[in-house]
N, C-alpha and C positions, 0 to 999 in steps of 0.2 A: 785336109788332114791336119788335126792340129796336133804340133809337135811342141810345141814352145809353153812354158808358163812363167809369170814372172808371180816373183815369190817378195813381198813387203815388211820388211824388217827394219827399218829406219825410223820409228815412232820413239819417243820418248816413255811410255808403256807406265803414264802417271797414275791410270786408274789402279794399275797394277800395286802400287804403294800400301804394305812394307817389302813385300817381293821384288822392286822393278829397282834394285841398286845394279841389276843387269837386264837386256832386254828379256823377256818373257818370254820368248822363244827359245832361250835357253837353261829355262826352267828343267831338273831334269824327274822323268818319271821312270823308272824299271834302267839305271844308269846310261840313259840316253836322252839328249837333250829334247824337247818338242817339235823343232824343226827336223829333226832328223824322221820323225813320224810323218812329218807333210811331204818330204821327197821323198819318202821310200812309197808311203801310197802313192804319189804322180809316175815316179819308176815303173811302179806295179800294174796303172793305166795307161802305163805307153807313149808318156811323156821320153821326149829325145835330151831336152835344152831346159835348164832352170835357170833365169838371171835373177840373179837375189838382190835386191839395193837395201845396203846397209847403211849407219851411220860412218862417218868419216872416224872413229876410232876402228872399224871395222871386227869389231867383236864377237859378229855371227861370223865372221871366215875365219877366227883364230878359235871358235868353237866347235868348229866342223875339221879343222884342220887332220884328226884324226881317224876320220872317218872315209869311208869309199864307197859310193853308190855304182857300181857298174852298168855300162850303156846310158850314164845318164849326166851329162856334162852341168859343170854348175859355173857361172857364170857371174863374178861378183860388178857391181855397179855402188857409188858410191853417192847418195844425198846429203850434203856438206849440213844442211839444216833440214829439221822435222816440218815442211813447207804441207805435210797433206798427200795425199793418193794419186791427185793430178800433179804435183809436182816431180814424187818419185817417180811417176812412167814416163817425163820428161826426160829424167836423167838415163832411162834406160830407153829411150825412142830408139840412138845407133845400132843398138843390140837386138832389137827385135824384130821377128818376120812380120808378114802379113798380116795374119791370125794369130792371138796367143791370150790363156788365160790368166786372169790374176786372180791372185788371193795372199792374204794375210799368213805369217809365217807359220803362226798359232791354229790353225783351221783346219786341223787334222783331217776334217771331212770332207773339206773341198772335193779330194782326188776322187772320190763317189759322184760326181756330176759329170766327171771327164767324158766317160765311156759312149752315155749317149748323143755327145756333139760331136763324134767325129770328123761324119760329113758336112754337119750344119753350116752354112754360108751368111749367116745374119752378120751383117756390121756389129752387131749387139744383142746380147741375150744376157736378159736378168733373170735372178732365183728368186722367188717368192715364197712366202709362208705364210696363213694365216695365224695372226696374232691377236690374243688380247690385251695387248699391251704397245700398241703401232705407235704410240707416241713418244718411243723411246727407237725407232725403225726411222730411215728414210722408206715415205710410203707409196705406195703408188696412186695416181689417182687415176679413172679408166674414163674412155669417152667410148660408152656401146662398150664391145669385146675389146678394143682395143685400148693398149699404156697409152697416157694422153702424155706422162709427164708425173718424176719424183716428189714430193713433197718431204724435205728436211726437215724431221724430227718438229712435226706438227706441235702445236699448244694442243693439251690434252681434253677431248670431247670437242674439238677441232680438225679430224683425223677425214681424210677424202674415203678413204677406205680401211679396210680391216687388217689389205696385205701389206707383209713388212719385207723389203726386200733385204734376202740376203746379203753377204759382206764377200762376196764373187761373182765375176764377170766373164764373160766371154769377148772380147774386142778384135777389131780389127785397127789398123794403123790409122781409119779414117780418125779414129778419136784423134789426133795431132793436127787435124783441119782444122777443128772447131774448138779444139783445146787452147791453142794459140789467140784464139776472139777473146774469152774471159779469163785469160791465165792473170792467178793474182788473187790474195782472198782466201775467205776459209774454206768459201764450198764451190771451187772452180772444177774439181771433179765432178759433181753433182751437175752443176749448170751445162757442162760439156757432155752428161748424159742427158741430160734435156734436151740440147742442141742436137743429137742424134735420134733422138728420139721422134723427133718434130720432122726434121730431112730426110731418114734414111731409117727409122721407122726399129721396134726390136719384136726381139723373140722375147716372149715370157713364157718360164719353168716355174710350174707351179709344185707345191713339195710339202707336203706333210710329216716330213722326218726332224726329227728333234733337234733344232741349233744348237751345234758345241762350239760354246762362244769363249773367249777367255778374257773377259774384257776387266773381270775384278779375281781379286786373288781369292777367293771362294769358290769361284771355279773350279779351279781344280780339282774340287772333288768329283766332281762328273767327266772330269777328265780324265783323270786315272784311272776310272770306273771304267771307262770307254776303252782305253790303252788295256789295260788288265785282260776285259772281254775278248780283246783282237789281237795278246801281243803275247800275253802272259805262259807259260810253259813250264811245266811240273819239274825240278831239278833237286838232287841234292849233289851236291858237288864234291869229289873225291877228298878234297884238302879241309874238309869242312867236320868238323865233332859236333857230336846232336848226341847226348847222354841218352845212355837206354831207357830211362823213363821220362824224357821227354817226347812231347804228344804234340803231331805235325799230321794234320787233317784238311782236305782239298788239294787244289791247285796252289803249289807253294813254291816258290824259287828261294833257293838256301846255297850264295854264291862261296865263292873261293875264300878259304880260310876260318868261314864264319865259323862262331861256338855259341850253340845251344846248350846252355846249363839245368841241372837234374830239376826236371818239376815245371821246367816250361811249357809253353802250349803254342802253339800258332797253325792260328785256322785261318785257311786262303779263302780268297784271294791273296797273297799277300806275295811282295817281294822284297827278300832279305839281300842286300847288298854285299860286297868283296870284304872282307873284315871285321863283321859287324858282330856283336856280341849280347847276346839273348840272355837274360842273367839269370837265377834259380827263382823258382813259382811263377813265373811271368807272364803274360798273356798279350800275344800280340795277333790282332784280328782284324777278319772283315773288310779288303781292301785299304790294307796298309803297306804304305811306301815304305824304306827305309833301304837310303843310298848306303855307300861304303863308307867302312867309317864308322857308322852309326852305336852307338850304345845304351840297350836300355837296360838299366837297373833292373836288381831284383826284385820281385811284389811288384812290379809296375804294370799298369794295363795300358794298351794303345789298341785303340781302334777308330776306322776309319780315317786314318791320320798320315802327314807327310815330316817326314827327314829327311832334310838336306844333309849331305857330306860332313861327317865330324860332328853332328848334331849327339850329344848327353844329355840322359836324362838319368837320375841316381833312382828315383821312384816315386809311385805317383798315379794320377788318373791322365790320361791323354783321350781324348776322343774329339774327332772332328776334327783336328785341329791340325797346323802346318809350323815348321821349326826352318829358318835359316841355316845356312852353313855354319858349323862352329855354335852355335845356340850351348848355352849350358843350364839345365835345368834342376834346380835343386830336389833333396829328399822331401817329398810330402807335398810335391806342386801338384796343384788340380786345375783341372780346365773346364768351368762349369759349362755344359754345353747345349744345356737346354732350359730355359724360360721356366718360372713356377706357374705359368699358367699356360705351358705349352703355346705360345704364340709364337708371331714370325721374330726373330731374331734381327733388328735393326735395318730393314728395309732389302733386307738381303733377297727373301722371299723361300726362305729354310727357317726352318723350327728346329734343326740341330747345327747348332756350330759354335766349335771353341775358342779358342784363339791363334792369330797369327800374328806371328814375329818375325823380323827380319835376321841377318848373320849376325855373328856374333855378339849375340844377347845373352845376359846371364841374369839367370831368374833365382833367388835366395830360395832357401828353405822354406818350406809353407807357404810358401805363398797361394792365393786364390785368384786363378784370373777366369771374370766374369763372362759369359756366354756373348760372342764376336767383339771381343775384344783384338784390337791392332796395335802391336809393339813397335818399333821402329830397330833398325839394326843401333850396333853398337850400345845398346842399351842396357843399364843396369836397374830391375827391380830386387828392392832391399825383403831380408827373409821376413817372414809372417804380412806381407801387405795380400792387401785386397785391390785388386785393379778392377773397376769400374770403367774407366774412359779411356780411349787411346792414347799411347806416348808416343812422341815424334821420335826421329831419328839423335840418338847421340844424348837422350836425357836419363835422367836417376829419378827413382819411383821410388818412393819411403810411405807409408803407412805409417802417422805419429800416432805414439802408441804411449798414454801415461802409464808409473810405474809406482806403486804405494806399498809402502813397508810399516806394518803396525808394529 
């Protein structure tokens, strides 16, 4: 019976940059962090025990601090440095039974494989998916029916196979036999599932259901989509004014306090956060976030779109696109979000996507930022520029603009 899961929150979450100035699992959607999505599904599968190993600031357990999962103990562990997968279940070997799953803090879907391993006795069971893209996968390579053995992120038209193994496992404590041989290195995890592979043989779960991965801050959009579908719930909240001719169509959360001003519109999906102020003619749509806090100007459109806490925007086009904590966006910002010739968007592998910013960025007046475009926090872009390329963390973005008086 497996009771146990440990849950891996101790990465550095670089790919995640301009978002990762906190870990990514505590990115929040519908005002609850991500992680809290992954333990309330293993609750919900019957998980007893979650040991979490965080980094030594410990910032998922002061993120969760407020929160209560009943019947379901969580169990903090500490990885002093981002050492990798096999590392982290080192630091939690004391803490763990027999049997027990892992998975990534972010992987909301993990808890949907729980159910049918209950009884399973494999030392090791991997998830598989068919991919056309296995060269970005550790893959498998088969000998007859049977895993011969991992292959780490193959050279590409080099791939053993098609399948790409999922980023969850089933284990037993043998992994610390063989973990111990190659500990050290970037892919000791990997090799130590090879080494059980070869001795003590695995189960492969083979799966056609869609990866919800979060490995870039683009993501997100398929995540929220995901959260919304499984989480979302039609409310308008007593402390909350929504003017008689504003117009609130679908599945629509409208939390404590907010104000809905004359001439607005918001069509759900959508989830309006504790505070949040909807301004007159506005239009907010289509699987849009917006935490507590949140402000959007009047005449502004947003769709498809995420705000962090305290995130302004005066008015404007928003689509696709993601906002930091604290983010201020000027009158007349736009967010180009789609290509003139309809193509992929910068290897992303989406044909619609805006821009994302980190926390407190302030965007000038008029300004145009170009379709996947990356801001960095703390950043200032000056009014009327055009953003093209990405700004790092902590720069100023001016568009030189000459100025001629006859």
């Amino acid at each position: 019976m497996i009771s146990q899961v440990v849950i891996l929150a101790a990465g550095e979450s670089s790919r995640f940059w301009p978002l990762n100035y906190r870990h990514k699992a505590l990115f929040k959607i519908m005002g609850r962090p991500l992680i809290w999505y992954t333990l309330d599904g293993f609750k919900k599968a019957g998980i007893k025990e979650a040991v979490i190993v965080q980094g030594p600031q410990k910032e998922i357990q002061q993120g969760l601090k407020n929160y209560v999962f009943p019947n379901l103990k969580l169990n903090y562990v500490i990885q002093k440095k981002p050492k990798g997968m096999g590392d982290a279940l080192f630091q939690a070997k004391n803490s763990l039974k027999d049997r027990f799953f892992v998975a990534h803090a972010h992987r909301l879907d993990a808890p949907e494989y729980i159910k049918p391993l209950k009884s399973e006795k494999a030392s090791l069971v991997l998830f598989a998916v068919k991919t056309a893209t296995p060269y970005l996968y550790g893959v498998l390579e088969f000998q007859g029916n049977k895993v011969k053995r991992i292959v780490e992120q193959p050279k590409k038209g080099k791939e053993p196979s098609d399948w790409g193994v999922r980023g969850f496992y089933l284990l037993s404590k043998d992994f610390f036999d063989y973990y111990t041989k190659v500990r050290g290195g970037r892919y000791d995890f990997e090799k130590t599932l090879n080494l059980l592979i070869k001795y003590k043989g695995a189960k492969l779960v083979k799966t056609n259901k869609e990866e919800l991965n979060l490995k870039y801050p683009w993501h997100l959009f398929s995540v929220s989509q995901y959260l919304m579908q499984n989480y979302l719930k039609s409310k308008i909240s007593k402390s909350a004014a929504v003017a008689k001719d504003a117009v609130i169509k679908g599945p629509v959360y409208i939390g404590e306090r907010v104000k809905v001003f004359e001439g607005a519109v918001i069509k759900g999906p959508c989830y309006i956060g504790d505070d949040c102020m909807i301004g007159s003619n506005s239009i907010v749509r289509d699987n849009t976030n917006l935490e507590k806090n949140v402000l959007i100007g009047a005449l502004s459109e947003v769709t498809r779109s995420i705000f962090q806490e305290g995130a302004h925007c005066h008015s404007g086009y928003f689509g696709d696109s993601v906002f930091g904590e604290n983010c201020r966006l000027g009158a007349g910002t736009v967010t180009a979000n789609v290509k003139l010739d309809r193509g992929e968007i910068k290897s992303t592998g989406l044909s619609s996507l805006g821009a994302i910013a980190g926390k407190n960025t302030n965007i000038g007046i008029n300004a145009s930022l170009m379709p996947g475009v990356l801001i960095g926090s703390n950043c200032t872009v000056g009014p009327g520029s055009v953003v093209f390329d990405n700004v790092k963390d902590n720069q100023v973005h001016f568009t030189k603009f000459q100025t001629l008086t006859r």
